[in-house]
C-alpha positions as CSV (number, residue, x, y, z in Angstrom):
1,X,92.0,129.3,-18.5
2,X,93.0,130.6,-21.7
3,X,92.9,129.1,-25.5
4,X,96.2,130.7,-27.8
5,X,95.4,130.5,-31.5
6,X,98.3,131.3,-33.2
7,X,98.6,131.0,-36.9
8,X,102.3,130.7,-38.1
9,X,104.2,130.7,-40.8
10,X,105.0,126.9,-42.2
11,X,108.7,127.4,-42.1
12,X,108.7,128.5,-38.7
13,X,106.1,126.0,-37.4
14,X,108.7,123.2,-36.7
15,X,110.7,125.9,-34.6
16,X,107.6,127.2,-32.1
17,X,106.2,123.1,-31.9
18,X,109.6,122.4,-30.6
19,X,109.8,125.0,-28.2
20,X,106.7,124.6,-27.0
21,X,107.2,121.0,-26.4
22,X,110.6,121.3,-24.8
23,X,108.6,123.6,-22.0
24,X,105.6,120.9,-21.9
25,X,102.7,123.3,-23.3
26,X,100.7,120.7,-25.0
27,X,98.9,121.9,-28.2
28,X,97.0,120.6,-31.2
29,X,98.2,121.4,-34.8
30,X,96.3,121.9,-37.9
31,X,97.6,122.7,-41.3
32,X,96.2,125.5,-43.0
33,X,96.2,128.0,-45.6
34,X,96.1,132.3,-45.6
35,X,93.7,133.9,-47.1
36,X,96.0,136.5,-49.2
37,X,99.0,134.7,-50.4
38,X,97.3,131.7,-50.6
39,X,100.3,130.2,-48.6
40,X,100.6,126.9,-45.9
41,X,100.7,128.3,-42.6
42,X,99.8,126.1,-39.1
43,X,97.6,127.0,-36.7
44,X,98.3,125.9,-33.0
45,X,95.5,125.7,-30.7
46,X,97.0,126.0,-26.9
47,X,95.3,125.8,-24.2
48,X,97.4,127.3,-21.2
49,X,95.9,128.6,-17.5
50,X,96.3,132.2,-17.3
51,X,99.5,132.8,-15.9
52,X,101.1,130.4,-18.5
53,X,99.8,132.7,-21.5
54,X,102.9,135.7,-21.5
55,X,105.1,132.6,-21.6
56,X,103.4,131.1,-24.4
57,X,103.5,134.5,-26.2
58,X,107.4,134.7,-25.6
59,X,107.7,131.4,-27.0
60,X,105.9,131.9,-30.4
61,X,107.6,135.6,-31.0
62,X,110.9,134.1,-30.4
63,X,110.4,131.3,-33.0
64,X,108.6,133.6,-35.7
65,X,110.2,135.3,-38.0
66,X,109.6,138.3,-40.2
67,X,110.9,138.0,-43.9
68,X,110.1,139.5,-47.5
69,X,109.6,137.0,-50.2
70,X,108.9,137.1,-53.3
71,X,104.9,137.1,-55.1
72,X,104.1,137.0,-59.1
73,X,102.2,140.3,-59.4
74,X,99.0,140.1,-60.4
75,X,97.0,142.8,-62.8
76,X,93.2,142.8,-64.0
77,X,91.2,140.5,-61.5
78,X,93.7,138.1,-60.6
79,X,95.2,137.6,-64.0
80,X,99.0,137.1,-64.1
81,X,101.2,140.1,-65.2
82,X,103.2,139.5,-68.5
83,X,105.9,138.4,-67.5
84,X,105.3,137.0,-64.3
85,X,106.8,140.3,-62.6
86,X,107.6,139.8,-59.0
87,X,107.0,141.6,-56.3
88,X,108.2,141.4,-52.4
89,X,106.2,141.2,-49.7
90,X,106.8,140.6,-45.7
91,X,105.2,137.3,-44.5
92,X,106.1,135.3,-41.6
93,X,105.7,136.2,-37.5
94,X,102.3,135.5,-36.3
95,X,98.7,136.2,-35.6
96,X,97.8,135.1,-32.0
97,X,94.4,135.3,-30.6
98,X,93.8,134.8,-26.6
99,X,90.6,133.9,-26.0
100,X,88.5,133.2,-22.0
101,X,87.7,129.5,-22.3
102,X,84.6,129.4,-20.3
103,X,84.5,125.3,-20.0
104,X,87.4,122.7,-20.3
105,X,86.9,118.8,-20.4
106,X,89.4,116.0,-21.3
107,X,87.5,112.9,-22.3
């Protein structure tokens, strides 16, 4: 047995829930935030036998998507340029973690 962590972008959360649903992988979801842009993201916690993980994999990569949006630059320890210049950067996709679960119980 397995345990998928995958942290996904908010606006493609609804899209990999569904999917995963539709193919009865059950999951938990938690809300949370990134580190860097300070952004929502949602973390799924999956836990599939072994042979179910390439499909779970399939799933979340076909639902997340890669995009550049826009971030105020920041100058000077996290002051605000003048300004508010903006800046682009990708977000989006996913960072999926496969982990050996060693013990599984339902109670």
């Amino acid at each position: 047995m397995k345990m998928v962590t995958a942290i996904v972008n908010k606006k493609d959360a609804g899209e990999v829930c569904d999917a995963l649903a539709e193919e009865k992988i059950t999951f938990t979801k938690m809300a949370t935030t990134g580190g860097f842009l300070k952004a929502g993201n949602v973390t799924l916690l999956i836990g599939v036998e072994d042979e179910q993980v390439e499909k779970v994999l399939e799933l979340i990569r076909k639902h997340c998507a890669r995009r550049m949006e826009p971030m105020p630059a920041v100058v000077n320890a996290g002051v605000p340029a003048f300004g508010y210049y903006k800046t682009e950067v990708l977000v989006g996709g996913a960072t999926v973690f496969v982990s050996p679960v060693e013990r599984f119980e339902k109670m």
